[in-house]
C-alpha positions as CSV (number, residue, x, y, z in Angstrom):
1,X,-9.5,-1.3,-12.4
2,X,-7.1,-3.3,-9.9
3,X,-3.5,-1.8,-10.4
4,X,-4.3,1.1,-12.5
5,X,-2.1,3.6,-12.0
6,X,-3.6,7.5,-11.9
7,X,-0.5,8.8,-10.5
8,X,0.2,12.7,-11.3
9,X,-3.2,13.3,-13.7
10,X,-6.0,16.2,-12.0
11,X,-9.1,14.5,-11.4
12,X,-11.6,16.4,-9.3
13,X,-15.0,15.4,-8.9
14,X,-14.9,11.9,-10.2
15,X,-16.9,9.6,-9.4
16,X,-15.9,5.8,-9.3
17,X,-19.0,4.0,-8.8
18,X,-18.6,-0.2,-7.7
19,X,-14.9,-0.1,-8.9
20,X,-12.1,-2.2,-7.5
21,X,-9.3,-0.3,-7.2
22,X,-7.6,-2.7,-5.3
23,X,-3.7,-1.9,-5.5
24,X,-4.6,1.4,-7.7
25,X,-1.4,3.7,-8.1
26,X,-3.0,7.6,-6.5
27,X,-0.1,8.8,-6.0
28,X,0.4,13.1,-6.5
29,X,-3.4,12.7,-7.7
30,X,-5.9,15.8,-7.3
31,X,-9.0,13.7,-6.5
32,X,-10.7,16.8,-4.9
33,X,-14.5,16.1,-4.3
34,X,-14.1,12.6,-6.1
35,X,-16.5,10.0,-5.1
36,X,-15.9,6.6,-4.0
37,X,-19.4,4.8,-4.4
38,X,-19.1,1.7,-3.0
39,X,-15.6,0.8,-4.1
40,X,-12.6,-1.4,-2.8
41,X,-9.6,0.5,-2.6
42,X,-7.8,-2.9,-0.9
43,X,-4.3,-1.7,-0.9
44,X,-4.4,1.3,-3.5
45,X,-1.5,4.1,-2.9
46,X,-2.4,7.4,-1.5
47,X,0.5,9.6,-1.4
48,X,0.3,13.4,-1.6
49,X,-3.2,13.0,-2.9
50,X,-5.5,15.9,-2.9
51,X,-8.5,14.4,-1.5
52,X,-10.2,17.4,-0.2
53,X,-13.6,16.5,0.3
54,X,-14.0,13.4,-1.1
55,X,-16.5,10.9,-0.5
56,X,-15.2,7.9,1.3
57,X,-18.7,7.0,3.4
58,X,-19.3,3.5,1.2
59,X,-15.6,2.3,0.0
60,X,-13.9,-0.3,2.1
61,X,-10.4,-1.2,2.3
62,X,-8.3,2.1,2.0
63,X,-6.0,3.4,4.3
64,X,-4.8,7.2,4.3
65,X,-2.1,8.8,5.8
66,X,-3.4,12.1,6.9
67,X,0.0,13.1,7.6
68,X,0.9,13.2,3.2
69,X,-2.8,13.5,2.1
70,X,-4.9,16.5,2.2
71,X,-7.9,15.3,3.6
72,X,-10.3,18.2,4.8
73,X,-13.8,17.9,4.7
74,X,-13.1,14.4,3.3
75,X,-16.1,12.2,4.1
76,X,-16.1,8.9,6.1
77,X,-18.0,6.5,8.1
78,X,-17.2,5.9,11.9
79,X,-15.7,2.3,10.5
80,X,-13.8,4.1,7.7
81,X,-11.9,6.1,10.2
82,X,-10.0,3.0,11.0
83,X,-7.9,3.4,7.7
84,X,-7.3,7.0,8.4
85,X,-5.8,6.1,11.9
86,X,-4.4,2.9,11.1
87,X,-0.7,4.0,11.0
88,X,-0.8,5.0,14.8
89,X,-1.6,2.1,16.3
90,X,-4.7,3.0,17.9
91,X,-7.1,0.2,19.7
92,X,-10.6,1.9,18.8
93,X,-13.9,0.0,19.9
């Protein structure tokens, strides 16, 4: 599914299961308790996308802006944080 776009459509509570989403459009997307189940999301879009919690604990590769995402109770690993944070410039180790 690399470049799909799902920009503007109400998805909550899907689950995407070993997808590539790589460079997926998410864009003004309700992905409320959608799970991510070991997916790439290498480059997708997230842009006023409601991710309330979702399930990010075993896809790689996104970065979120918490900033023009909703994000609470959105799930992720310690390692998965770095995408969150990634726009500030923050050395974690």
């Amino acid at each position: 599914m690399r470049y799909a776009s799902f920009a503007g459509r109400k998805m909550p509570a899907t689950r995407f299961v070993r997808c590539i989403l790589d460079e997926a459009d998410l864009v003004d997307t309700d992905l409320s308790n959608a799970v991510f189940q070991d997916c790439s999301l290498a480059g997708a879009v997230f842009q006023n996308t409601v991710l309330v919690g979702a399930d990010f604990t075993s896809a790689t590769g996104f970065t979120l802006d918490p900033e023009t995402n909703q994000l609470l109770n959105a799930r992720f690993t310690l390692h998965g944080l770095l995408g969150v944070v990634a726009k500030y410039g923050l050395v974690v180790e």
